[in-house]
Steps between C-alpha positions, in 0.01 A plus 500: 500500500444822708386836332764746502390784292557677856871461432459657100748818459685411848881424408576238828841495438552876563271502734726234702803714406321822671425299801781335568694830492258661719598226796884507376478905562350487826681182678820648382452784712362314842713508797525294766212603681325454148580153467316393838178705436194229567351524091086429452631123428404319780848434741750654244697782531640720183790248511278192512304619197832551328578133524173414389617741191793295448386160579184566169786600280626136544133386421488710210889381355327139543152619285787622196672164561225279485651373805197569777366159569892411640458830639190484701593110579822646664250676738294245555828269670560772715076561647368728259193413445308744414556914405530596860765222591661523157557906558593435808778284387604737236570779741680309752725415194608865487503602875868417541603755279508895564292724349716626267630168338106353509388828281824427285398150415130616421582817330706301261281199490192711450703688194604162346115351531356787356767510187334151425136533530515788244744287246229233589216721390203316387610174572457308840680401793475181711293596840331312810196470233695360198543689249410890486499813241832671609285853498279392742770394715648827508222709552421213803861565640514918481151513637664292797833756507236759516269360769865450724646849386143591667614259818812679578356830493655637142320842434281510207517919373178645422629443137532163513197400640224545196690297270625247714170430689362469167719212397470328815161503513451359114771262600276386870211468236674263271620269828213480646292378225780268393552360877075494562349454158155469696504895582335726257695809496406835336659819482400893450707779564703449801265252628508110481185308622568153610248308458446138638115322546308764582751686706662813346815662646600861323844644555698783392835447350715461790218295685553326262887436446534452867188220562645288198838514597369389879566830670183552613460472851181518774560921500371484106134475577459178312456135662719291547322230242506810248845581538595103438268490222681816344843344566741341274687386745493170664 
């Protein structure tokens, strides 16, 4: 099982909490002309990502239910195939709706799923793996409410920033050693050194955050082998 002394003292429940009311805050407050904004997802707009919001709520009801092989198989009838197809789907599901009623439906589904992965606690919850500790889970889904809030373009204070780049980036630590086991991976000060053969990447904290979470792009200075090889994503 994966090392995650990275995620010792971090509380991911509250951390999810703080997250998911930093996206409720700002969405409430977009206009019109806020909704169709093109977001750093590739082809989504602010509303788009929104769906996608919604549409992971319903993944994460089915992870509390126990319910997410029916789930995913209710995908696959319909094409999705893989992440991209099976996001795809998801947002489609919610582009009927306005704005309005979509960040209803997530606001309270987001409120409901939280509720139960802190009375879940320590235990686990069904996942596309099998079983999984319901902390890791959490820390998994806020770091991905973070990485969108990031997306859409919701402003981080000068306040914020220290102690939520910290988290992040103990967080991208943990994921990428659980996801590529083969990486060594060692840390000092604000700077992680990535460490694979006898090739060594070094990044800062936000480096970091955004080449695990696949936000890195051919403006980063890195290669386009190193920034797959730093990814989580698929």
């Amino acid at each position: 099982m994966t090392d995650d002394r990275e995620l010792a003292g971090l509380n991911p429940f509250t951390l999810l909490d703080t997250e998911a009311g930093r996206l409720d805050a700002f969405l409430s407050g977009l206009g019109e002309a806020g909704w169709q904004r093109a977001s750093r997802c590739a082809g989504w707009t602010v509303r788009d990502v929104l769906g996608h919001l919604a549409a992971s709520e319903d993944y994460h009801r089915a992870c509390l239910d126990g319910t997410v092989a029916a789930f995913l198989a209710g995908f696959a009838e319909r094409g999705g195939t893989d992440l991209d197809s099976v996001n795809a789907l998801g947002v489609a599901d919610y582009a009927d709706l306005s704005p309005a009623k979509v960040l209803a439906r997530w606001r309270a589904a987001s409120a409901d799923n939280r509720r139960r992965f802190r009375e879940r606690g320590d235990g686990t919850v069904d996942t596309s793996i099998g079983d999984y500790p319901c902390r890791w889970q959490a820390v998994h889904v806020a770091a991905e409410l973070a990485t969108h809030a990031d997306d859409i373009g919701v402003p981080v204070t000068p306040g914020e920033h220290p102690e939520r780049a910290a988290w992040r980036a103990r967080y991208s630590r943990f994921a990428l050693a659980e996801a590529k086991p083969q990486l060594k991976i060692r840390h000092a000060e604000a700077r992680t050194a990535v460490i694979d053969g006898s090739s060594t990447a070094e990044l800062g904290d936000d480096e970091l955050i955004e080449a695990v979470m696949g936000r890195l792009d051919e403006t980063s200075g890195f290669s386009a082998k190193l920034r797959a090889l730093l990814s989580m994503m698929p």
